[in-house]
DRENMARKE-534168 format. One record per residue (C-alpha): x, y, z; residue number from 1. Coordinates in nm, 3 decimals. Layout:
N
{px:X; py:Y; pz:Z; num:NUM}
...
This chain:
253
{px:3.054; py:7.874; pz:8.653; num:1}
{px:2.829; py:7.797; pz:8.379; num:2}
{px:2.512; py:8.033; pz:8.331; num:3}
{px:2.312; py:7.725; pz:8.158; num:4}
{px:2.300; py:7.558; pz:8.485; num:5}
{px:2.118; py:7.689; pz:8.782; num:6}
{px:2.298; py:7.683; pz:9.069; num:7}
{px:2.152; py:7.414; pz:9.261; num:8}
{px:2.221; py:7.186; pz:8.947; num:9}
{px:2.571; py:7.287; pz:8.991; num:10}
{px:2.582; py:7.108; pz:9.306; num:11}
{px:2.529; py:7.469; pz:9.505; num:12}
{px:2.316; py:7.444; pz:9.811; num:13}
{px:2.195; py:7.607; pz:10.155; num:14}
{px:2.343; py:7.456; pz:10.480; num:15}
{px:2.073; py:7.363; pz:10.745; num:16}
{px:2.183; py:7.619; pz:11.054; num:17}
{px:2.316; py:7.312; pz:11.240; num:18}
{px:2.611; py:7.258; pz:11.019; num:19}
{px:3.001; py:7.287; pz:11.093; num:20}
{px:3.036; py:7.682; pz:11.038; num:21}
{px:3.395; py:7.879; pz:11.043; num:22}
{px:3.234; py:8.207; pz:11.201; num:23}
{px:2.937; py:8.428; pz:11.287; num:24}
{px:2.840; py:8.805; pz:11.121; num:25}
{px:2.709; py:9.052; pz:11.373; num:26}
{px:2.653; py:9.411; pz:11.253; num:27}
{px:2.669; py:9.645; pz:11.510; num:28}
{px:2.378; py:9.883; pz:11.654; num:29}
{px:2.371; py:10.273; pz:11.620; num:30}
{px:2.063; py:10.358; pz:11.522; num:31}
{px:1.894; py:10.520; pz:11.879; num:32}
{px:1.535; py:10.481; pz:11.616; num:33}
{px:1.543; py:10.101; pz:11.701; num:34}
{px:1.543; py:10.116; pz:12.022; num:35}
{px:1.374; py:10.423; pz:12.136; num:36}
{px:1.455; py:10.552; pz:12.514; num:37}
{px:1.668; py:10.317; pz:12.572; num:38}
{px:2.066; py:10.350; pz:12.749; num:39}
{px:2.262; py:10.256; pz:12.434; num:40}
{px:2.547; py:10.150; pz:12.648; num:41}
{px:2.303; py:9.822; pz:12.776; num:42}
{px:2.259; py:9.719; pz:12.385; num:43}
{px:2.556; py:9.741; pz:12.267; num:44}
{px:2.681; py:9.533; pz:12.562; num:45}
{px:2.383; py:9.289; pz:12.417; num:46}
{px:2.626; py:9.229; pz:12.090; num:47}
{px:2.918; py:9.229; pz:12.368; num:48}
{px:2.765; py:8.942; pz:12.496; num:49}
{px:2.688; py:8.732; pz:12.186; num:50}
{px:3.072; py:8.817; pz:12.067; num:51}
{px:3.146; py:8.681; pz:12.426; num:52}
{px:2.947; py:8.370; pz:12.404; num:53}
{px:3.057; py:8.275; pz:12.004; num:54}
{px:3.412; py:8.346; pz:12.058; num:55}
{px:3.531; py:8.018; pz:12.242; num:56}
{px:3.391; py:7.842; pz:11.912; num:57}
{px:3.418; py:8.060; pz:11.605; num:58}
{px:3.586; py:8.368; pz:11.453; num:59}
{px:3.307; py:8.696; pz:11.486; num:60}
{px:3.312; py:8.892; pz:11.211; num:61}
{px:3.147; py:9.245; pz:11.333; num:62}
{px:3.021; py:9.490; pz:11.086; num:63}
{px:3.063; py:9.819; pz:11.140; num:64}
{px:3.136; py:10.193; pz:11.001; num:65}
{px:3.495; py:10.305; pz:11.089; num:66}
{px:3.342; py:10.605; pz:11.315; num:67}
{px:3.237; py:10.327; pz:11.527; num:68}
{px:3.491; py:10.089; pz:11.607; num:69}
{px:3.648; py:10.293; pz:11.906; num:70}
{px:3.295; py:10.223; pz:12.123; num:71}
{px:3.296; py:9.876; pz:11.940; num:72}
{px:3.653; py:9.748; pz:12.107; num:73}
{px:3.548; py:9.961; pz:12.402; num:74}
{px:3.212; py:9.719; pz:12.477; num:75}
{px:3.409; py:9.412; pz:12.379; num:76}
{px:3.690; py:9.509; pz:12.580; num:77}
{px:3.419; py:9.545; pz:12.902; num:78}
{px:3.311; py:9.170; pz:12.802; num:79}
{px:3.717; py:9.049; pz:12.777; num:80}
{px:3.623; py:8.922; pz:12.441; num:81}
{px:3.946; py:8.807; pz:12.327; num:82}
{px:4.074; py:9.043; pz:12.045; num:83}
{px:4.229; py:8.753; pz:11.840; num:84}
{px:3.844; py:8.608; pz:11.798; num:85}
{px:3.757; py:8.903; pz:11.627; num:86}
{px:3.749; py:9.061; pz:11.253; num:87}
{px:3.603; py:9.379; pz:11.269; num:88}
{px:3.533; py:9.490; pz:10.914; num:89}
{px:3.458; py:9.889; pz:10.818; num:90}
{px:3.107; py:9.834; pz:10.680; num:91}
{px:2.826; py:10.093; pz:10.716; num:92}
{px:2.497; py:9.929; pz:10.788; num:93}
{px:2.165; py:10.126; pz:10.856; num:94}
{px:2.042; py:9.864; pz:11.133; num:95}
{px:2.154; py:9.540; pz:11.300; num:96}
{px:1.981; py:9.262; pz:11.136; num:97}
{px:2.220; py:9.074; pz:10.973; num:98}
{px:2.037; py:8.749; pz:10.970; num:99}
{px:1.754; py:8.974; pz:10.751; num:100}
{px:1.988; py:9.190; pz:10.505; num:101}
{px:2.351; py:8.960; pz:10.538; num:102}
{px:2.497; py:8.689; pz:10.297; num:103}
{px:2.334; py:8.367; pz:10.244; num:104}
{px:2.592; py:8.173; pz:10.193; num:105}
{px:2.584; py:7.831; pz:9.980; num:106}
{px:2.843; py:7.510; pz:9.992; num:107}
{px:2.936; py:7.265; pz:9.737; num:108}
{px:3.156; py:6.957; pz:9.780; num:109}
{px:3.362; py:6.903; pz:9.478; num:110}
{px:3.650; py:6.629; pz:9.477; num:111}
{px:3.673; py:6.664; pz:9.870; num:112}
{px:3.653; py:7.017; pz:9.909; num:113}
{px:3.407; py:7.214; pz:10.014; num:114}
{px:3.327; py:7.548; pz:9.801; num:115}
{px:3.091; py:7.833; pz:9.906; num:116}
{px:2.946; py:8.099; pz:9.742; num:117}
{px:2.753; py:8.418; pz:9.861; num:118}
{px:2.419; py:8.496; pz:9.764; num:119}
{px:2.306; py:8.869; pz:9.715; num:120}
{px:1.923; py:8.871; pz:9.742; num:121}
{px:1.808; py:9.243; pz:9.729; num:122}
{px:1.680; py:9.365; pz:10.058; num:123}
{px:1.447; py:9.646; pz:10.096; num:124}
{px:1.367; py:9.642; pz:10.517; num:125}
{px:1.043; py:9.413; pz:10.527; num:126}
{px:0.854; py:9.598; pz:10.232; num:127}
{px:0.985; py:9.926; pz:10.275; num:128}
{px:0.880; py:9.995; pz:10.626; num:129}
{px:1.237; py:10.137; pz:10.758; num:130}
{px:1.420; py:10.351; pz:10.541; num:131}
{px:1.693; py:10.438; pz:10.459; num:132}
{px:1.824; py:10.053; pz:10.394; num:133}
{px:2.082; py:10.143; pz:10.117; num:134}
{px:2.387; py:10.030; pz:10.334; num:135}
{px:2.216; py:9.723; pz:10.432; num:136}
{px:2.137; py:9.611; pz:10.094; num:137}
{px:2.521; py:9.645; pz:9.966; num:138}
{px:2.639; py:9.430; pz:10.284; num:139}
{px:2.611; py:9.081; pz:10.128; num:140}
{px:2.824; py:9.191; pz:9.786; num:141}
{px:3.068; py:9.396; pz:10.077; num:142}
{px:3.129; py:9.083; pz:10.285; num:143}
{px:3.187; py:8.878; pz:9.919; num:144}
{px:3.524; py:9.155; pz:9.869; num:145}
{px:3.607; py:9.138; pz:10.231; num:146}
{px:3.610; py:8.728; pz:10.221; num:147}
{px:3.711; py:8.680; pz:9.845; num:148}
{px:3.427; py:8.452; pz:9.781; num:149}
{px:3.222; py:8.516; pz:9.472; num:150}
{px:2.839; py:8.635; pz:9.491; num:151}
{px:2.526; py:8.593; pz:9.259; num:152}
{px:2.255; py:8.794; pz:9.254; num:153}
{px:1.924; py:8.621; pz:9.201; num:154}
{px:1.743; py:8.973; pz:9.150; num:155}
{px:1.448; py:8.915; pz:9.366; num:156}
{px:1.362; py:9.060; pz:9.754; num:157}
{px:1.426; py:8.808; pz:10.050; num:158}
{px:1.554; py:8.822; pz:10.358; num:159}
{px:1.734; py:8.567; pz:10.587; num:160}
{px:1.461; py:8.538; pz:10.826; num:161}
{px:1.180; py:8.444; pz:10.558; num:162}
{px:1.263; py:8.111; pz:10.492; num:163}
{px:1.436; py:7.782; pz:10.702; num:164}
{px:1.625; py:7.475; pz:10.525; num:165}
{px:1.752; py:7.133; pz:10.664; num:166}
{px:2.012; py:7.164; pz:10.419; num:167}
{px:1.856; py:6.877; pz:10.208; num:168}
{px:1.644; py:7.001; pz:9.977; num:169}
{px:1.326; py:7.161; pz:10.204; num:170}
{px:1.248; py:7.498; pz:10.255; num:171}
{px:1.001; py:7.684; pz:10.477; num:172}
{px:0.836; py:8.006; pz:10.428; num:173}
{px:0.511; py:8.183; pz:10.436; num:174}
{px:0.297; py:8.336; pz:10.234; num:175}
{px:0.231; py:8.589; pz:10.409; num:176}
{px:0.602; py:8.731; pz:10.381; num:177}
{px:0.716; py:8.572; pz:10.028; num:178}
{px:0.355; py:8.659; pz:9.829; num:179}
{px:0.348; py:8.988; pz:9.985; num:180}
{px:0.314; py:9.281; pz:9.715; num:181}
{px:0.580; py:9.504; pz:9.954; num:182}
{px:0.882; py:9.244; pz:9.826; num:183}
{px:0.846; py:9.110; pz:9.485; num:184}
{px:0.518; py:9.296; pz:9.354; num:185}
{px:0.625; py:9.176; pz:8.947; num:186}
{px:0.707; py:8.789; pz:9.021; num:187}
{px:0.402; py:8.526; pz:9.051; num:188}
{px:0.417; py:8.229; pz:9.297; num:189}
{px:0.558; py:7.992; pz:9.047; num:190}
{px:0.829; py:8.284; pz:9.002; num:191}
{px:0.945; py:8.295; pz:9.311; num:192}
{px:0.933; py:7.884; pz:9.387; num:193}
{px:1.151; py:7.896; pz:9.082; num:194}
{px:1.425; py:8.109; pz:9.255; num:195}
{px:1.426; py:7.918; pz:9.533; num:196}
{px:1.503; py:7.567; pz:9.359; num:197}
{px:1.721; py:7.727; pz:9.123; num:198}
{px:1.950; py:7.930; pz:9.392; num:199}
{px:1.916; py:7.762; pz:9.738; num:200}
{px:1.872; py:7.395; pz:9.586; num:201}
{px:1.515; py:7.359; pz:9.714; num:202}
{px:1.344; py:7.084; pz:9.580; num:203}
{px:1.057; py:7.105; pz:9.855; num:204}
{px:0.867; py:7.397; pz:9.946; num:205}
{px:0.645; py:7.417; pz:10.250; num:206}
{px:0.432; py:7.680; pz:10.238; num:207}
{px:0.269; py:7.814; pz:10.564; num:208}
{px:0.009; py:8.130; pz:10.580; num:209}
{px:0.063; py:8.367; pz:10.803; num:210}
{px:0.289; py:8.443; pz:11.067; num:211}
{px:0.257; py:8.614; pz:11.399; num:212}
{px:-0.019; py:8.909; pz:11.476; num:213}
{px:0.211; py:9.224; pz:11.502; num:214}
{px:0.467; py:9.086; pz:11.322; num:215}
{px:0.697; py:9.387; pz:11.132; num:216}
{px:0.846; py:9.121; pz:10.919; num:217}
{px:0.507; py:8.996; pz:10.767; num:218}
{px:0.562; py:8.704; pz:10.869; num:219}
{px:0.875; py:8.553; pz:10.892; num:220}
{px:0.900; py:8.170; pz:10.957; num:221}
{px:1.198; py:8.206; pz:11.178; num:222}
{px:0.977; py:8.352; pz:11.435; num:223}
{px:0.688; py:8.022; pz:11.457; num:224}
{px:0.865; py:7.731; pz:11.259; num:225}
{px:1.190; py:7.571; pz:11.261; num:226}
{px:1.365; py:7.278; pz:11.150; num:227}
{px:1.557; py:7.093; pz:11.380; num:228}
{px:1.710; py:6.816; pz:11.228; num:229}
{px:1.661; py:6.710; pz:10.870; num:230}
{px:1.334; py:6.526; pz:10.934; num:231}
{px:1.185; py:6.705; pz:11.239; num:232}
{px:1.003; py:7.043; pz:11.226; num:233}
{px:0.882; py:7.237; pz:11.579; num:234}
{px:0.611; py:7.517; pz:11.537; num:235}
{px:0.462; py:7.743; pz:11.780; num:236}
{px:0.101; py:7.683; pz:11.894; num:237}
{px:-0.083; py:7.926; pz:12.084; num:238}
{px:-0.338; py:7.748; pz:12.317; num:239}
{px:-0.542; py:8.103; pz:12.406; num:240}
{px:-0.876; py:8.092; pz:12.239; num:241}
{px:-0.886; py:8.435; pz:12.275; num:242}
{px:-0.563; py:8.540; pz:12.139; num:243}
{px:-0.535; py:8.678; pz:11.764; num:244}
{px:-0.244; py:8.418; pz:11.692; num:245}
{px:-0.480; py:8.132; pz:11.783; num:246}
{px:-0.630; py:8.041; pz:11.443; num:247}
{px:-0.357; py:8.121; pz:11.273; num:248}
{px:-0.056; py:7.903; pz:11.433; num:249}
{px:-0.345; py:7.654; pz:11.463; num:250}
{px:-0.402; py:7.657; pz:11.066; num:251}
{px:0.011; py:7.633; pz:11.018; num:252}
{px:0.002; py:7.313; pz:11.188; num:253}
């Protein structure tokens, strides 16, 4: 791979989340501090359920610390998830949200094949709010040895949830989330667009402000906008006068 290049003028890019996929990555819960009060038994049969409803279509690969894979086949066993859909990989993680700290993963089509590649964007649990995060930050280059694919590392703070792409060249985000001091205090604006061209083959960025009131995340665009095809977008409006969210879903339109 040549380091002159950037990746995206290798031909590397992000899929749109409606593309052909091989399989899904769920890591598991155990950390009671997520949900607080509440019957573990009922969330873990929550992942059941998703392993239940991907498995017809796609191989689920489940992340998950050896200690726990006894209550994993247990709750998947309850669901008669069929064992042959699954690839249960001994990977610590501190929380579930693999869509946040997981793989990004990129695809190239050279000569009639398609390549992929992982990206390993540093993760640091929405601007330190949730420590520890020190497993979930070494799952992306973990799932690059357990799949053989190669990773980069871009060197910057992002997670999955931050951004959407229709797998053509734009990206969403907000500022909100991407600007915030909490991520990437030591890279400007222009810094960060940068990584984004050069790593996920953005050659578009749509910026929106802020995200939801509330919001841990800061304001991840996964939660208010969303492609849908490569030329439609669908964003949440909030018709409430009165609510907090009002002015600004109304300003993101």
């Amino acid at each position: 791979m040549s380091e002159s290049l950037s990746l995206s003028a290798q031909g590397w890019r992000m899929p749109a989340e409606w593309e052909p996929h091989e399989a899904t990555w769920l890591s598991w819960p155990h950390n009671p501090k997520t949900w607080p009060g509440r019957d573990f038994t009922v969330i873990e049969d929550i992942w059941a359920q998703m392993a239940a409803a991907l498995a017809p279509g796609e191989i689920v690969n489940i992340l998950a610390s050896e200690r726990l894979h006894e209550r994993v086949h247990k709750a998947l066993s309850r669901r008669s998830v069929p064992e042959d859909r699954i690839r249960l990989h001994d990977v610590p993680t501190n929380d579930v949200w693999a869509r946040d700290h997981g793989p990004i993963f990129l695809v190239r089509d050279e000569n009639g094949t398609r390549e992929r590649l992982i990206l390993n964007w540093d993760y640091n649990a929405w601007g330190g709010k949730f420590p520890p995060w020190d497993d979930d930050n070494r799952v992306p280059a973990r799932v690059s040895e357990i799949t053989g694919i190669a990773h980069v590392t871009p060197g910057m703070i992002l997670e999955g949830g931050s951004i959407d792409v229709n797998g053509r060249g734009c990206l969403l985000t907000t500022e909100q989330c991407l600007l915030n001091k909490n991520r990437n205090p030591s890279l400007t604006r222009e810094q960060i667009e940068q990584r984004l061209r050069d790593h996920l083959g953005a050659t578009n960025i749509l910026w929106l402000h802020d995200g939801l009131e509330g919001d841990d995340t800061d304001g991840h665009v996964d939660d208010i906008t969303r492609f849908v095809s490569e030329r439609v977008i669908v964003t949440t409006m909030c018709e409430d006068t009165n609510d907090a969210n009002h002015v600004v879903l109304l300003e993101n339109r």
